[in-house]
N, C-alpha and C positions, 0 to 999 in steps of 0.2 A: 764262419763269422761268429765274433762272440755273440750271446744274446746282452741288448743293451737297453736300459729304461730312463725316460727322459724325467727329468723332476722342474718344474719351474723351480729358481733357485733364485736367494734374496743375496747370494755372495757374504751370507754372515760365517757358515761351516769351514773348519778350518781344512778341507781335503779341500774345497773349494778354492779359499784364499792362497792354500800352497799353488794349485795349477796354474790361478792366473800370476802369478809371484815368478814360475817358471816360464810363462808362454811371455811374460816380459823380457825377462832375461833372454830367451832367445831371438826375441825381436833384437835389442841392443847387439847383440852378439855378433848379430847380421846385417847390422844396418847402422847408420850415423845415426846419436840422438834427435837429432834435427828432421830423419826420415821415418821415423817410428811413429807411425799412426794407430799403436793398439792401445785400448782402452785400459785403465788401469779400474779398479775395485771400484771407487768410485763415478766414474764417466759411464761403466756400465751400470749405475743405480738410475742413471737420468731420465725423466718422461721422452717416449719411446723409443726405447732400449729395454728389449723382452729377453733376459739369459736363461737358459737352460743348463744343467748339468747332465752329465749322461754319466751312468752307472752300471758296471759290470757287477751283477751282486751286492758285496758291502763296499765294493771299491770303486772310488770315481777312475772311469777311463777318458772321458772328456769333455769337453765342453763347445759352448756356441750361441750368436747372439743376433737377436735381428732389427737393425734401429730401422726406425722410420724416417724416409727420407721427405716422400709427402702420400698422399691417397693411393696412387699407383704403385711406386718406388720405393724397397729396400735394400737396405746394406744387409750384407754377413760380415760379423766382427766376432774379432775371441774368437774364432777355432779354433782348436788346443786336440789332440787324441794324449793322453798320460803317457811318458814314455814305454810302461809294461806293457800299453797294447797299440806300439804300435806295428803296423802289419798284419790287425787282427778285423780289418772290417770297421772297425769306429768312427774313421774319419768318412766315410762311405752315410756310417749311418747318421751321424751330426748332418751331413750335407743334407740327405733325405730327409733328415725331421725340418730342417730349418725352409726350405724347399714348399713341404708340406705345409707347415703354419704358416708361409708367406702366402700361399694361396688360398691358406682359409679365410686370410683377412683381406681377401680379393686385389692383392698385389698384383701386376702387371707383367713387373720387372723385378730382377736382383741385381744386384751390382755388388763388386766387391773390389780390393786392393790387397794384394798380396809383395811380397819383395819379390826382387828380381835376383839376390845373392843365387848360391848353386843349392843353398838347404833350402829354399823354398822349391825346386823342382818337384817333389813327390806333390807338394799343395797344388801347386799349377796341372800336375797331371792329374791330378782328381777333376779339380774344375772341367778343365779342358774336355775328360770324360765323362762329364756332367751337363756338357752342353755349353758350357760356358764360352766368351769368345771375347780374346784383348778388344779391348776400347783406349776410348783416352777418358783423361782424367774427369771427373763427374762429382758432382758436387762443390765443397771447398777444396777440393784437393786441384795441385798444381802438375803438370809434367817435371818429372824427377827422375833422374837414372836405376833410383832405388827404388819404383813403383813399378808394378804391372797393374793397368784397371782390369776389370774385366765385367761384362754382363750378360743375360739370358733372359731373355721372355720368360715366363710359366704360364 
């Protein structure tokens, strides 16, 4: 695995602004406007929404964000691994940090929404080997053909 370091990150650096600029892009790519629930630069600036960047050396490999849903309950939003790594452990290690700081802030649960296209399968096999397990829709979100929910204790 590559070694990876986390930064609290304010989304102003532009290696930053480029990855979420791409992890959009391939939301649309894979899903109807209408079904794209990822956060753009500014939704992740919002009171509580904590992003992280994750850093291979001088180069960002990718990112990840944890809103709060209420005192127990978080989302993971913005997972992104950079395309150069991926394959390399990063999306492994996002999950792990985000994981970790949701338990430090004494979360309960996670929850997340991934698409259901065929480029989301390596994301769902991560979760899925994370412990993670389909639910239905949680929060504002509706049942949608283009959703998978999914949650885990910690």
């Amino acid at each position: 695995m590559t070694p990876v370091r986390f930064l609290l990150d304010d989304l102003s650096g532009p290696p930053t602004r480029a990855l979420i600029a791409r992890h959009l892009a391939g939301m649309h790519a894979h899903s109807p406007p209408e079904n794209v629930h990822a956060f753009d630069v500014e939704r992740l600036r919002q009171p509580g929404v904590t992003f992280w960047s994750a850093w291979a050396g001088e180069e960002i490999a990718g990112c990840g964000a944890l809103k709060l849903l209420d005192a127990e309950r978080g989302e993971l939003k913005s997972m992104r691994v950079a395309d150069a790594f991926l394959g390399k452990g990063i999306g492994r290690a996002i999950l792990d940090h985000l994981v970790a700081e949701a338990r430090a802030r004494g979360l309960r649960s996670l929850w997340l929404e991934t698409g259901s296209a065929p480029a989301f399968v390596p994301a769902l096999q991560l979760y899925e080997s994370a412990g993670f397990r389909r639910c239905g829709p949680f929060g504002e979100y509706r049942e949608d053909p283009f959703s998978i929910f999914m949650t885990r204790e910690i």
